[in-house]
C-alpha distance (Angstrom), angle and dihedral (degrees) to the residues before:
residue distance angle dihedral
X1 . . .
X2 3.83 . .
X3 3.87 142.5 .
X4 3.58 111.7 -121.1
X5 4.20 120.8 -174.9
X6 4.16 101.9 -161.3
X7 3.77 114.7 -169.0
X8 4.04 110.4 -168.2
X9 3.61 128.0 -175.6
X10 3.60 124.1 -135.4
X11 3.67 153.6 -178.4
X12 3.59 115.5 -95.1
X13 3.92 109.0 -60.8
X14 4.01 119.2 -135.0
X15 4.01 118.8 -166.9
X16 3.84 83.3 -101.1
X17 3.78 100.2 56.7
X18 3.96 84.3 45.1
X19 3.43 90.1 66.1
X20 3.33 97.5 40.3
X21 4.39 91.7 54.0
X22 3.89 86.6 48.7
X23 3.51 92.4 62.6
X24 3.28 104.6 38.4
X25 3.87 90.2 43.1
X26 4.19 89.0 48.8
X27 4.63 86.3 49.6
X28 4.06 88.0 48.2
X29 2.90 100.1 48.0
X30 3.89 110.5 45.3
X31 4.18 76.1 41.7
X32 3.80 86.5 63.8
X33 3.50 104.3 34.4
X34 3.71 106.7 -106.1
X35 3.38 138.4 147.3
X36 3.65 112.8 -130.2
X37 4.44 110.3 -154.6
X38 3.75 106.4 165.8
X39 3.71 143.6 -12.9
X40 3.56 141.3 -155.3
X41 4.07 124.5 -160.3
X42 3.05 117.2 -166.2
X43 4.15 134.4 -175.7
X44 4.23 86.8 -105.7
X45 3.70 102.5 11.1
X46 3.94 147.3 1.4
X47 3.78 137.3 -146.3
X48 3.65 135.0 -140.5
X49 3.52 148.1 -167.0
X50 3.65 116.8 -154.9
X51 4.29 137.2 164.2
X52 3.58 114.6 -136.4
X53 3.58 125.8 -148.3
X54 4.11 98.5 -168.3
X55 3.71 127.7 37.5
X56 4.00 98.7 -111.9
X57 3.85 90.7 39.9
X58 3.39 92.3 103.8
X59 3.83 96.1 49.7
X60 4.12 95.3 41.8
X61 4.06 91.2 52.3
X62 4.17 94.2 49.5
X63 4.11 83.6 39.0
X64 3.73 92.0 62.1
X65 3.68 104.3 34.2
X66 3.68 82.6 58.9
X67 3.45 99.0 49.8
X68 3.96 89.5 51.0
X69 3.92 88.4 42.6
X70 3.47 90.5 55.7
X71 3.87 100.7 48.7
X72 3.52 88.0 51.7
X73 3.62 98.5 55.0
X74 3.38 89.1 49.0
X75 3.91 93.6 58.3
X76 3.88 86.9 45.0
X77 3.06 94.5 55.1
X78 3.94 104.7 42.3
X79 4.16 78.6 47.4
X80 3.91 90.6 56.7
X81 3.20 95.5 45.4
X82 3.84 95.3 52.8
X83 3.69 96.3 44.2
């Protein structure tokens, strides 16, 4: 088990795309076994503090936030872009 503090930058957050990390972050990480203490979101970034209870926890729960992160920026943009 280890403490791990993971600062990510990222595009300019809106209220939507909060929610959106949240629960994605909340799904990866009970997925991956870790402990989730305290986060941070920021307008271009976030912080958090999180326990993990395997070694590649840590690595596994960023892994697929970013994968969902990424597939909804895509569809947000392709949307903006139509609209």
């Amino acid at each position: 088990m280890s403490l791990c503090v993971a600062i990510i930058a990222m595009h300019h957050f809106t209220q939507n795309d909060y929610r959106f990390y949240l629960d994605k972050l909340k799904q990866a990480s009970e997925k991956h076994q870790c402990d989730l203490h305290a986060y941070v979101l920021m307008t271009n970034h976030l912080y958090l503090l999180m326990t993990t209870h395997k070694r590649e926890a840590l690595g596994e729960t960023l892994q697929t936030i970013g994968r969902y992160y990424v597939q909804y920026l895509i569809l947000l943009m392709a949307y903006r872009h139509f609209v």
